[in-house]
Structures are given as structure tokens and as C-alpha cells.
C-alpha positions, 0 to 999 in steps of 0.5 A: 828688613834685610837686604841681598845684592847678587853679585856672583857674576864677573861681567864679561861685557865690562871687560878689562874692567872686570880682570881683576875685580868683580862687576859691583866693584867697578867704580863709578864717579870713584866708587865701586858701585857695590859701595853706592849700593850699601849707602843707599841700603842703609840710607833707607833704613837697611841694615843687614845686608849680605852678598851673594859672592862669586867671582873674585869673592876675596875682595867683597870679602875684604869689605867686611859685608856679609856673605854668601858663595855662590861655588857655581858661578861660572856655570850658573845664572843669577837665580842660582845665586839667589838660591845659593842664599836659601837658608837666608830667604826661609829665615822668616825675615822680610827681604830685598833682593838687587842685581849687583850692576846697580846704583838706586837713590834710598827713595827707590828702596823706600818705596819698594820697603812700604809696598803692601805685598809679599813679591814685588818688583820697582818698576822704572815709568820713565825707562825711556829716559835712561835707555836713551841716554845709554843707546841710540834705539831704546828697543836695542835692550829694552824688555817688555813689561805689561802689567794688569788692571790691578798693576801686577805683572803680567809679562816680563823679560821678552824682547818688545816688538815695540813700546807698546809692550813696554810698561815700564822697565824692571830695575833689578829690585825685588821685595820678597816678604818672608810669607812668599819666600818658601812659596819661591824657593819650593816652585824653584826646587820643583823646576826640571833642571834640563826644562827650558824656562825662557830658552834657558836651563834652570841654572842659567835661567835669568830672574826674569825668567823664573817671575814670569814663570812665578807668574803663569803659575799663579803667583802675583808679582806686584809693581812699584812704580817709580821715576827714574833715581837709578842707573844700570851699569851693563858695558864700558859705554855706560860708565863712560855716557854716566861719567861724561853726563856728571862732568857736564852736570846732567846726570842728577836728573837720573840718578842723585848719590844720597839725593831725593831721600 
């Protein structure tokens, strides 16, 4: 098992945070958030992990992990960074995939690891937690996700109407067993670069724009269920509502660094 965290992205929105530095290197409780990634990756049991390198690439590079440049950062989205690791997904080696704004505890990816499927995503159950700790109407951010009888998905990434049409909330974690990946990469390549995907190009479509094509091409995504043991790290106010939580001792019932396995 190998891991791949996209973190090509600058992060307009953690302005003047992100000046001088790429968004999984902004710190949290002291450290770059790429860090707590790593530790929890290989906590878990992963231990080869590259990056997908954008913005300011020299300082992920300084850190010795693996790499891979995304040279269109600027102009593309996060499924074109994935695509820029292509050779690593066809390499026939089981995969996890993170967006780069994450911070997860090693049971989340224990989870994920042992699900028995060849495309999956962990799905947070207790999402509303979260949501309103970052924000005063959950629905101001929040996207849907509605799975089928068997617990695969069936929608996600659309702004709800309202939470009934949330499920869960996809965290920015995917399992791609080697198996799938070609099948991936082959429907990405056959995608009209002008075609709108969720009223994005294709080099600007968001992840969860190419699943739910994935999906209404027949593709299955499973889900993993999980409860809580993450954060998100979107805007300035999320790193300060985390700080302030950690100062007053709330922030374990979230998300505990090296806790719950």
C-alpha cells in the first residue's frame, strides 16, 4: 500500500498564510499539517508516500518525501494533479489518495486500507459535528452525499438542499486498488477536455466531480464509514476555531494527534 496526498494547490482562501508557503504546510497546533499527514500515514502502516508538488514545490521537496510536479498547478484542479502521478497509479500497487488541507488519526486510514474494494471513499457519519464547530449553518459548505441499499455512493459533491440529502461528508480520502486504477485513469483520458463535468472543464473539474462521473458511468464507489477523527483546514477561521478548541481542551472529541490507533 502506498500513499499520494495532492498538495499542488496554493490555497487562496488561507491568505497570508499561504504567501510564502504551500497549504499542507501551514501549521497547526505547531506543525505543517503535511507533517501530521505523514505521521499518521505511516502510523497505519504506510510507508511510501509521495506528494503531488505544485506551488512552491522547493519546500516539500526540502522535507525529503517523495514527489511529483504538478507543472500546471496554476491553471488546473486537483484531479489534474492526481493525473500528473499517473505512472504511480498504473504501477500495479494498491493506493490511498488525500487532499492536502487534512489532518486524519491512523484509524481513519486503518479503515479505509481493509475496506474490500478497488474504489472507495471514507465517509465522516458524524459530519454535522465538524461543520458546526467551523460554521454557524452547516449547509453554508456542506455537499451532498447519498449512498444506495448496498452503502455505495450514489451522489456526491452538490450543494444540498437540505440534510436530507446528506448522508455523510466525503473527507478527502480515497482507496484506489491497483485493479481500478487503469479503469480510472482510461475514463479520465476519454473525457472532452472543453466538456463540462459538473460545470467545470476537465482540468478544473473538482475530485468529486469526476467520482460522480465514475458513478453514472457505472463505476462503483464504495463508502467507509467512520466517526469523526479528522479536520479540514479551508480558511484562516478554521485554524483559529481548532486552535482555540485544543487551548479550552475540546478539540480531542474531533480529532486526537496519534489518538484512537
Amino acid at each position: 500500500m502506498r500513499a499520494l496526498v495532492l498538495a499542488a494547490g496554493q490555497g487562496t482562501r488561507l491568505r497570508p498564510l499561504t504567501d510564502d508557503r504551500p497549504k499542507c504546510l501551514v501549521p497547526l497546533l505547531g506543525r505543517p499539517l503535511l507533517e501530521w499527514q505523514v505521521d499518521a500515514l505511516r502510523a497505519a502502516g504506510i510507508a511510501d508516500i509521495t506528494v503531488v508538488t505544485g506551488y512552491r514545490a522547493d519546500q516539500i521537496e526540502a522535507m525529503g518525501l517523495a514527489t511529483v510536479h504538478n507543472p500546471r498547478y496554476a491553471s488546473t484542479n486537483m484531479v489534474a494533479s492526481l493525473m500528473a502521478a499517473s505512472a504511480m497509479l498504473r504501477d500495479g500497487e494498491d493506493l490511498v489518495i488525500a487532499y492536502g488541507d487534512l489532518v486524519y488519526e491512523p484509524a481513519v486510514v486503518r479503515a479505509l486500507v481493509d475496506a474490500p474494494h478497488d474504489l472507495a471513499i471514507t465517509i465522516d457519519l458524524e459530519w454535522r459535528r465538524l461543520w458546526e464547530l467551523r460554521m454557524s449553518d452547516p449547509l453554508d459548505d456542506a455537499e451532498s452525499l447519498r449512498l444506495d441499499a448496498s452503502g455505495s455512493v450514489r451522489e456526491l459533491g452538490r450543494r444540498p438542499l437540505d440534510l436530507s440529502e446528506i448522508e455523510g461528508q466525503f473527507m478527502g480520502l480515497i482507496l484506489l486498488r491497483a485493479p481500478a486504477a487503469g479503469h480510472v485513469i482510461d475514463v479520465y483520458d476519454s473525457l472532452d477536455p472543453h466538456g463540462e463535468y459538473e460545470g467545470r472543464d476537465r482540468d478544473n473539474m473538482f475530485m468529486t466531480g469526476f467520482l460522480q462521473y465514475l458513478i453514472d458511468h457505472g463505476t462503483t464507489v464504495a463508502s467507509v464509514p467512520v466517526a469523526r477523527g479528522w479536520l479540514e483546514v479551508d480558511s484562516v477561521e478554521d485554524l483559529e476555531r481548532y486552535e482555540a478548541l485544543d487551548a479550552a481542551g475540546e478539540l480531542a472529541a474531533q480529532w486526537s494527534p496519534g489518538g484512537r490507533g
